[in-house]
Structures are given as structure tokens and as C-alpha cells.
N, C-alpha and C positions, 0 to 999 in steps of 0.2 A: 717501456710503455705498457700500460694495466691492459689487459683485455678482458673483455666482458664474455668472459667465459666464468662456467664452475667446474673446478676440479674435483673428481671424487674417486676415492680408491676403494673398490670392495674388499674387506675385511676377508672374506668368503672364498676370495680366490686369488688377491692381490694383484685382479685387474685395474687398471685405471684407464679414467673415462675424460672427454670434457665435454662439459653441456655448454651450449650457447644460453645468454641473459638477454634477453627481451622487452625492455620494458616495465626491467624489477623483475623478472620471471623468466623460469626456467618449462620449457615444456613438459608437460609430464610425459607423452609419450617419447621423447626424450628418454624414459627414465628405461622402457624397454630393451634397447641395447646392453641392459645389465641383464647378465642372466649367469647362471651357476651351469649352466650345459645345453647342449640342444633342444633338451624337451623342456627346457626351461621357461614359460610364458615370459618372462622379463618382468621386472622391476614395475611396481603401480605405487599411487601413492595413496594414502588411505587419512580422509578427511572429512569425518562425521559433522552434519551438518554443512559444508562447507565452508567453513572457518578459514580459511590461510589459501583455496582456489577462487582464482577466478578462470569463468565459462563463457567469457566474452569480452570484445573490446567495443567500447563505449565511447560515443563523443557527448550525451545527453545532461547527465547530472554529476556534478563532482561533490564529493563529501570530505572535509577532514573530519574523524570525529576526535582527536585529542585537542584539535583547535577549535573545533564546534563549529565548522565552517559546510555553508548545504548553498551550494551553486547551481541555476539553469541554465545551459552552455556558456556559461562562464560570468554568468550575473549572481549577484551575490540574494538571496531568498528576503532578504531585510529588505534592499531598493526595489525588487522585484514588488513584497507586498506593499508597501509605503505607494509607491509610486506609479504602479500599472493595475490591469483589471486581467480576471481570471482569463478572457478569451484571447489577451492579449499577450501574455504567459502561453495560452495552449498553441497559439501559432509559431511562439519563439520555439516551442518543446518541439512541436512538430518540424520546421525547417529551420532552426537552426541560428535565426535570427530575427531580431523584433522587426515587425512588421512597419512600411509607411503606412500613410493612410488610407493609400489605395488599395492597396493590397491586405490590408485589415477592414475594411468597410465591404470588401470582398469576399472576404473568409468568415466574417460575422452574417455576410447577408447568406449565405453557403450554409451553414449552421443552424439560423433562425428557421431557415424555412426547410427544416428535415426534422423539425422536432414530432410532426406529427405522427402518430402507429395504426400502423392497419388497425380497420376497427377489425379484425378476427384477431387482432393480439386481445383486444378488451373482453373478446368472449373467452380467452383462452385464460386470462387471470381470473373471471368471475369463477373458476373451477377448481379455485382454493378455497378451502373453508375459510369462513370470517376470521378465524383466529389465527393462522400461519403467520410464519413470521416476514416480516416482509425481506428481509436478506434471501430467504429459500425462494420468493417470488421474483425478484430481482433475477436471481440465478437462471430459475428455471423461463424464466419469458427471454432474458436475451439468449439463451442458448437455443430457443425457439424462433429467434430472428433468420436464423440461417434458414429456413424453411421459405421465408417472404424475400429474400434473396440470394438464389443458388447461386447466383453470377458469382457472390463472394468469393467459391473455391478458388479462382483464379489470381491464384494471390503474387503467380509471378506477373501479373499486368499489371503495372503502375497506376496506373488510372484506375481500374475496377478496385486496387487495393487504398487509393486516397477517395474514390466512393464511398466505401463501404467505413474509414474511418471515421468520414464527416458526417455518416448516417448516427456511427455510432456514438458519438463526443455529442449531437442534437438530439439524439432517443432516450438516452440514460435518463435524463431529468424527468421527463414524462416517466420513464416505466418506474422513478424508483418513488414517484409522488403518485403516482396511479398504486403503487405495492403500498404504502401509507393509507391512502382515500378506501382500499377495499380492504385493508386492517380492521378502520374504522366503521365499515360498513356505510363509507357516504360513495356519494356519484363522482366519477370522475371530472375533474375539468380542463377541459382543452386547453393547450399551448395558448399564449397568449404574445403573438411576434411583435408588438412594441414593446415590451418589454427585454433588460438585459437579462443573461445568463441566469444571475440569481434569482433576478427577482419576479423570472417569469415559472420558475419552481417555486419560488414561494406562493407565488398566485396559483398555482396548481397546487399548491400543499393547504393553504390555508382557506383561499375563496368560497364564501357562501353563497348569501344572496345577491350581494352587491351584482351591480351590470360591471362593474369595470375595479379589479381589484388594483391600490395602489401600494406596494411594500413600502415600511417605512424605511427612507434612506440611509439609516445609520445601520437596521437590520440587514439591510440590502447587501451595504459597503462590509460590513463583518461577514457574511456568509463568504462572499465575493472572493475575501483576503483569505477565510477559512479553505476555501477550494483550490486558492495557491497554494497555500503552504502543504495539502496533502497532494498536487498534482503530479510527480514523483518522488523518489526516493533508491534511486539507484535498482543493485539488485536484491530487492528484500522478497519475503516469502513469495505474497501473489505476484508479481513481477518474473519471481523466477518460473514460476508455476506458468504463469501468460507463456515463456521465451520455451520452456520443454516442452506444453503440450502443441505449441507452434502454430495453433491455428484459433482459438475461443476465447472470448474474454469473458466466458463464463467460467472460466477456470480460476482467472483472476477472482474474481467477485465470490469463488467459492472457498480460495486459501484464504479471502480476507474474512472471510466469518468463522472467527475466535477471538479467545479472551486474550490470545496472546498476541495480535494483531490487530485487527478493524476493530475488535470489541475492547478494548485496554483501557479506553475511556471509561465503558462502563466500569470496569473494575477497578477506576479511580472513585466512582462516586459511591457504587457499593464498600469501598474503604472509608469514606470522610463521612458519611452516614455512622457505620457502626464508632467510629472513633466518636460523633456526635458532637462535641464540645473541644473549644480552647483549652479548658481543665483536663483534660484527660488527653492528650497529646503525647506530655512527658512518660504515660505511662505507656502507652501506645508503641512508643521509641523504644521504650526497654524493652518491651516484649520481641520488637523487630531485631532487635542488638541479641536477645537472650533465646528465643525462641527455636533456633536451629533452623528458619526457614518455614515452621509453622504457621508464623507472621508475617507477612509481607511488606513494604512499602510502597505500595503500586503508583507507577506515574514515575516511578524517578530511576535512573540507568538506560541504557539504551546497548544491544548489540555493536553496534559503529560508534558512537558517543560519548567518548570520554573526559565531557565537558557540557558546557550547559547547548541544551538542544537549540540553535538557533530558532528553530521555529517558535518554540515555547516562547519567549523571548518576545516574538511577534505577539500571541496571539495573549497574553498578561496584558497587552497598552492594550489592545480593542477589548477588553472585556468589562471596562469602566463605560466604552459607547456603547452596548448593549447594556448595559446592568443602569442605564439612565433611563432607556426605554423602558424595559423591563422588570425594572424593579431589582435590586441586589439577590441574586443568590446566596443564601445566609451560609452554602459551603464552602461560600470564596473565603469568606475569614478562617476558617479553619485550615481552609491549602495554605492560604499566603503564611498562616502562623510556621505549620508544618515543614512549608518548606524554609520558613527561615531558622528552624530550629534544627533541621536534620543540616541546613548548607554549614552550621557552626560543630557540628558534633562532627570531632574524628573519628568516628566509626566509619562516617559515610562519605566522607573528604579525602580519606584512605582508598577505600572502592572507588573513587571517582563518581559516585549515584548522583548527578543533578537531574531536574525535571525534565520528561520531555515533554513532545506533543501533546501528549495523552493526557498529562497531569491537569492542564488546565480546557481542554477543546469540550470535555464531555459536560463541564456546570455552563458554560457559554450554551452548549447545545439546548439542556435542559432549560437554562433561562429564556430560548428563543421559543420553547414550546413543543422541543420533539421527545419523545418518549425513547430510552433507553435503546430500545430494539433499531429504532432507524438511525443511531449513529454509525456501524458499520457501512449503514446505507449512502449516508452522507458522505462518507469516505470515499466509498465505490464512484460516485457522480465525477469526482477531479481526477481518479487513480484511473480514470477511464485511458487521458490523453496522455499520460507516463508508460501504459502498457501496451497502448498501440504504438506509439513511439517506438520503444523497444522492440517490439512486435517484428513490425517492418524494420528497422534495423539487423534484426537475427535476419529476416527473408533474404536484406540482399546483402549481407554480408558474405563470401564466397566461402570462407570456412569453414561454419557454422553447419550439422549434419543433423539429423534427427537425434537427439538425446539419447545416449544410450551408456549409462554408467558401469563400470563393472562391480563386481563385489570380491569380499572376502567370502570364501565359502568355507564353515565350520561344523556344516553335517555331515550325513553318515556318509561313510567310503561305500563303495559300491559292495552292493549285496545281494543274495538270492531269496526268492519269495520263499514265504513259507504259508504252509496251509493252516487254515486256522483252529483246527484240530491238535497243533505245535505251539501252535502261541503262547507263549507265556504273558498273566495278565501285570500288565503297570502297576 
């Protein structure tokens, strides 16, 4: 009979050990009881980035990435965006399973009516220059939230801690369309509660003069589907960043601002730009094939993904309902070329590189009307209800300790000062 052990013999002293299997895994501290003598620290295991650890168990998102498979507690991200809406997704994310309609007409009414922010957060943004970017505003106003409600610390109390979520999942929208409106140098404008999730941000994003703004329904329903598909993602950068610093989801909002992250989009469109044209593709390709890495193909491979990104998937069928409103983005025909011409060449069918997210979310965003800078931003508003999820998962999971990694350490050995009259110069 197999048991779910691992056998391991140190080389070093031709001890042998067995680890217990867990779940596909072995614990690292586990790995301690190996040691070469008593002063021996034991055995660690050393995994830059963390590639091949996991630092938690999860019941929220499930990923294959060789099958290209991205689940919400067990819903597959395709039925989810086809056939639900963003708020209706954030309640499954949040407990677990999709909502009646009692209990969703409850959670929505719970939500609407917490969109609103002290007006001293509105003085506290007017204290960015016109020009910031609106990600550093975003950042620094919610991490200024904790000031308008100390009770938050109290994060072993259940209730003060699904308070402060459903403050947070209803505020984002406003502060990150208030970080937009004082980009722009216009007036803010208030939450608008008949309206849904998106399109009460688009009325805060785009509202002039009109008394009563109406989003157009096709822009609505894309933004809508846009906020599912980014509302988790397992453990990726900001997520992990949310679960170690254990308490801010300005922390999230701060790992996601990069090119290698929230910003990816952009650095899809800063690529189909310079390529410029269907003619110049082929040579584009070679440079990426030839180039050593100097070249990129931004938009296609993925860390988890070793197949075509489900989401991406999704959001290619809604860019045809935007681009009717909107008029075609003339960068789609160069993605759509691009990517049909890298998915034939075995350079890149070898690496496994299909599109993801990224590749097509940032021309959709630009079609809609937002400028480069608030796509991170756009990210943060859905990634709000995946990192509180998580969040409160780490709190009441019993394992779970304040973050504390070890390292290798390869400086100096212990030594005595010396005065600087001795010094010798570098």
C-alpha cells in the first residue's frame, strides 16, 4: 500500500528522513529536522520569486494554467462573464456561493449605499498637483481611509471586518473616478445609487452637464464583464503583497502599479503603436525571434498560463460591442494580425506564449475613452473584491502567522570595526 510520504536520504551524513504529502506538498518546515549537527539551523528551501511555494490554502480561485482553465469557487470565468454581472461574481468571491435574490438585492443595496466619501477625503485629493498620476492617488487616498474608520483595526471581529469590506468594494469606484476628474482638473461628481456597479463609475467618470447621466448599455455591459474577468487571480503579485502586509489594500493597489502587472496593457499598446502597421509585423517577429530579449512581444505568455488565457478569450467577443459604439480601434487589426501570426510560428508555440489579459483589455480600454494611466486604475476597482477575499481568508485561517521569510545570507562573516584612519579605499 503507497503512502503519502517522501523519502529523503542526506547525502551529508546518510541520514534518512520521511516527510508527510499534503496536498501535493511537503512542508518546508518539514525540511528542518535535516540538519548536519546540533548547531545546525536545519534544512530551508530556497525559491526566488516563489515559483514551486505555496504560502496558503485557498478555497477562492482555481487556475490550470496548461489547460487555460480560471475558476470562481468552482465556476468556470467563461459562464461567469457570459452570464452574471460584476456584483454578482463579488458576492460568490466573497461567501462562496452565488447569491438568491434575496440575499443579492441585499448585498447590492449594502454596497450602493457606501459609495459615498467623506467630503475631507475630497479635500485630501485636491492636495495632489493636477498632473499625478491617478494610481499614486488611488494609493494614497485609500490608505488614508483608515483614518475615517479606526474601528477597521479590529479585524478579528467579523462584522467590523465585512463592514469595512463592503465600505471598501462601494468607495473604490468613486475614489478611483474622483483620481481621473482631478487628473483632468474637472469637479468631482457624486455617486449616482440608481445606477449599477459600472455604470454608476462611468457617470462619475464621464458626466458633464447633463442633470441625469445615462451609460450606453453595451459600454456598461463590457466594463461590467471587464471587472469580472480582473476580480481575482489567485496568488499573483498584489494579492500576495494584500495577504503579507495582512492589513491595507493600499498595498495591493501599490504592487499593482507596473509595467509588469496593472500596467501590461499599456505595454501592449506602446508595442502595436510602434510596430504601426500589418506590413511591418513580419519584421517585428524577427526582431522578437532574433533580438536576445531586446524585443519583446508584449501581451502574450503568462507566469500560470501555459495556454491560451481564458480571460483573453472573453474579452476578443466584447470588443466587437464596444468598437460599434465606439468606433474600431485601428490597433485591433494589427493585434488580431499579430496574434495570428505568432499562434502559427514555432518559435512561440514551442514557449507555449498565447495572449493574455493584457493583450487585448488596454485597445478596449482606449476605445472606451480612458487614457493610458487609469488602466492600472481600472484594474484596482474589481481586484478590490479578490484581495479582501483573500485578505479575510489569511485572518481566519489558524496557520497563517505574520509573514516572515528567511533568507540566504552571503555577507560578510563577523568582523571588527575599524577606524577610518585604516580604511582602505574601494
Amino acid at each position: 500500500m503507497p503512502k503519502n510520504t517522501l523519502s529523503v536520504t542526506d547525502n551529508r551524513t546518510g541520514n534518512a528522513y520521511e516527510l508527510n504529502i499534503e496536498n501535493g506538498c511537503i512542508r518546508t518546515a518539514d525540511l528542518r529536522q535535516i540538519k548536519t549537527g546540533a548547531e545546525d539551523f536545519g534544512l530551508m528551501g530556497y525559491d526566488p520569486a516563489f515559483l514551486n511555494t505555496a504560502n496558503c490554502k485557498s478555497k477562492i480561485t482555481f487556475i490550470d494554467g496548461d489547460k487555460g482553465i480560471l475558476e470562481y469557487r468552482g465556476y468556470p470565468i467563461e459562464q461567469l462573464a457570459e452570464k452574471s454581472t460584476f456584483l454578482e461574481v463579488a458576492y460568490l468571491i466573497m461567501n462562496g456561493e452565488l447569491p438568491a435574490q434575496k440575499q443579492f438585492d441585499d448585498f447590492k443595496y449594502q454596497v450602493t449605499h457606501h459609495t459615498y466619501v467623506h467630503e475631507n477625503i475630497k479635500a485630501f485629493m485636491d492636495g495632489f498637483r493636477y498632473d499625478h498620476h491617478p494610481m499614486s492617488i488611488l494609493a494614497s487616498t485609500v490608505a488614508a481611509l483608515s483614518g475615517f474608520y479606526p474601528e477597521a483595526s479590529k479585524v478579528k471581529d467579523a462584522a467590523v471586518r465585512r463592514a469595512q469590506i463592503i465600505r471598501m468594494i462601494a468607495k473604490m469606484p468613486t475614489i478611483a473616478a474622483f483620481s481621473y476628474r482631478h487628473s483632468l482638473g474637472m469637479p468631482y461628481i457624486y455617486p449616482d445609487n440608481d445606477l449599477s456597479y459600472a455604470g454608476n463609475f462611468l457617470s462619475m467618470v464621464r458626466r458633464m452637464g447633463e442633470t441625469k447621466y445615462q451609460p450606453n448599455p453595451s459600454l456598461e455591459r463590457a466594463l461590467d464583464v471587464l471587472f469580472i474577468l480582473h476580480a481575482d487571480h489567485e496568488q499573483n503579485c498584489s494579492t500576495t503583497a494584500t495577504r503579507l502586509v495582512g492589513s491595507s489594500v493600499a498595498a495591493g493597489v501599490t504592487a499593482l502599479y507596473g509595467p509588469l502587472h496593472g500596467g501590461a496593457n499599456e505595454a501592449v499598446l506602446r508595442m502595436l503603436r510602434e510596430i504601426g502597421s500589418i506590413s511591418k509585423i513580419p519584421d517585428f517577429i524577427k526582431k522578437v525571434k532574433e533580438g536576445g530579449g531586446e524585443t519583446k512581444l508584449m501581451g502574450f505568455g503568462h507566469r500560470v498560463y501555459k495556454n491560451y488565457d481564458p480571460r483573453a478569450k472573453v474579452i476578443k467577443r466584447i470588443a466587437d460591442q464596444v468598437f460599434d459604439v465606439t468606433g474600431k480601434n485601428p490597433l485591433i487589426d494589427i493585434a488580431l494580425e499579430l496574434e495570428k501570426i505568432a499562434l502559427q510560428d514555432e518559435y512561440f508555440v514551442k514557449r507555449k506564449l498565447y495572449p493574455n489579459v493584457d493583450f487585448y483589455s488596454g485597445i478596449i480600454y482606449e476605445a472606451m475613452g480612458f487614457p493610458v494611466e487609469m488602466f492600472p486604475v481600472l484594474f484596482a476597482i474589481p481586484r478590490t473584491v479578490g484581495w479582501l477575499t483573500q485578505w479575510e481568508e489569511m485572518i481566519t485561517d489558524s496557520e497563517q502567522k505574520i509573514a516572515r521569510p528567511r533568507q540566504v545570507f552571503l555577507g560578510a562573516k563577523r568582523r571588527d570595526f575599524v577606524s577610518m584612519d585604516k580604511r582602505k579605499a574601494l
